[in-house]
C-alpha positions in Angstrom: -82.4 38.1 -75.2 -85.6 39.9 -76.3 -85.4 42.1 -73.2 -81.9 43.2 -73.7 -82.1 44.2 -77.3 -85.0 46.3 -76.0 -82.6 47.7 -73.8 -80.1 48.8 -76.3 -83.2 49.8 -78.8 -83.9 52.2 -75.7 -80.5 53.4 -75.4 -80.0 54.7 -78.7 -83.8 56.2 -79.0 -82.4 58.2 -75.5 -79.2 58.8 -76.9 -81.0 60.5 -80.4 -83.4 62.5 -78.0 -81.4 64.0 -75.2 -82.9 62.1 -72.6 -79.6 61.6 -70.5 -80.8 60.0 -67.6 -82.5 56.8 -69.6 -79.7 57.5 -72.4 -77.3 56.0 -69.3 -79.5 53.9 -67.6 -78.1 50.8 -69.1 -74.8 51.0 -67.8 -73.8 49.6 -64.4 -72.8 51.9 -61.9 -68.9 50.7 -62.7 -69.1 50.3 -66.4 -65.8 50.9 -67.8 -66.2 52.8 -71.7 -63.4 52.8 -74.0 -62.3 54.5 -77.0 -59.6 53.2 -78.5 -59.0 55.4 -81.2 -58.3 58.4 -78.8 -56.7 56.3 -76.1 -60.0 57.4 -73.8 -61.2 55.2 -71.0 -63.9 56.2 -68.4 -64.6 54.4 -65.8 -68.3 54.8 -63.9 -72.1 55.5 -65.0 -71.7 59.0 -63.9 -68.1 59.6 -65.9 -69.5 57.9 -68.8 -73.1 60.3 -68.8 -71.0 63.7 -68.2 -68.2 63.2 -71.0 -71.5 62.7 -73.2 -73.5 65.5 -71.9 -70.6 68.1 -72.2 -70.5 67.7 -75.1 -70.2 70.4 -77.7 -71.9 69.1 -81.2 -75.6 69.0 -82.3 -75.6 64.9 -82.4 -77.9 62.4 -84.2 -77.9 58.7 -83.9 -79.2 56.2 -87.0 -78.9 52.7 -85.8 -78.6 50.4 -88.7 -78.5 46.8 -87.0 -78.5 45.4 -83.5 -77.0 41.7 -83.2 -76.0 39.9 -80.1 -76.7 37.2 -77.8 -76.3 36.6 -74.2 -73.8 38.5 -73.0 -72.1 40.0 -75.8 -74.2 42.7 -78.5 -72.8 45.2 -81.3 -74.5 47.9 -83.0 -73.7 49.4 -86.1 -74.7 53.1 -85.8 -74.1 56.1 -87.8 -73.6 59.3 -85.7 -73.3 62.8 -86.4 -72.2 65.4 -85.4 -72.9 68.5 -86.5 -74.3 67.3 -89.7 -70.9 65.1 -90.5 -71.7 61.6 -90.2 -69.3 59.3 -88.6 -70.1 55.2 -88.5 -69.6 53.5 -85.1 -69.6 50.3 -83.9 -71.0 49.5 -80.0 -70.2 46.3 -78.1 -71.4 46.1 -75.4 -70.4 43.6 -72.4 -73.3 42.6 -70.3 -73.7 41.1 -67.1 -77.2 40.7 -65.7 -79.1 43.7 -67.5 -76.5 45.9 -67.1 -73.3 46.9 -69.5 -70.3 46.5 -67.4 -68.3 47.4 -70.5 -68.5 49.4 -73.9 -66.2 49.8 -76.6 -66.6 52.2 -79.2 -64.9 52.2 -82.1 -65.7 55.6 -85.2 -64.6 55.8 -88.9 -65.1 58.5 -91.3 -67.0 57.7 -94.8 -64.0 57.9 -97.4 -63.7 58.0 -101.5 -64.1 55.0 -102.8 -60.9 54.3 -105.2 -62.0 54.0 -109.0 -59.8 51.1 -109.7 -62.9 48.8 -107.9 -65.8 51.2 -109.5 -66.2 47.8 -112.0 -66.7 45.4 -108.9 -69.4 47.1 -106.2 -72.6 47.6 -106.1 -74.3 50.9 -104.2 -75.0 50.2 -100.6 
């Protein structure tokens, strides 16, 4: 468990500094990564790293938790892109050490309404 929360830690320190190579290491060589948002699927560790290196956007990762066991982990990340901050949520399907499947899901922040201003508390 230890060693595959250190895997994802190492992912997302990759991911924030560029480092493509380690950035995709975790994936098997016939991971399948969807986004279901935009109806995307890739299929393959080099398909996966080269819709991520192409693109266009300044990016910046801010992990905020990691939790998972065996062979099933999320992480709850805040990305932006090009100073616009999007949140995202990771799971990740393992098998072995390897992710043999990613989903990614992205939400932008939104206003909240005033008719609940009475009931929350900053976050």
């Amino acid at each position: 468990m230890e060693s595959t929360r250190a895997a994802i830690e190492e992912h997302w320190r990759a991911s924030e500094s560029g480092e493509i190579e380690a950035e995709h290491a975790i994936y098997a060589e016939d991971a399948i990564l969807d986004y279901p948002q935009s109806g995307e699927r890739f299929r393959g560790r080099t398909t996966i790293a080269a819709q991520r290196g192409g693109h266009p956007a300044d990016r910046h990762f801010t992990v905020l938790r990691i939790v998972g066991s065996g062979e099933l982990w999320v992480s709850e990340c805040i990305i932006t892109y090009d100073g616009v901050p999007t949140h995202s949520i990771s799971i990740m399907e393992f098998a072995g050490e390897s992710v043999v499947h990613e989903t990614q899901y992205f939400a932008d922040p939104f206003p909240a309404p005033e008719s609940r201003a009475a009931l929350v508390e900053p976050s």
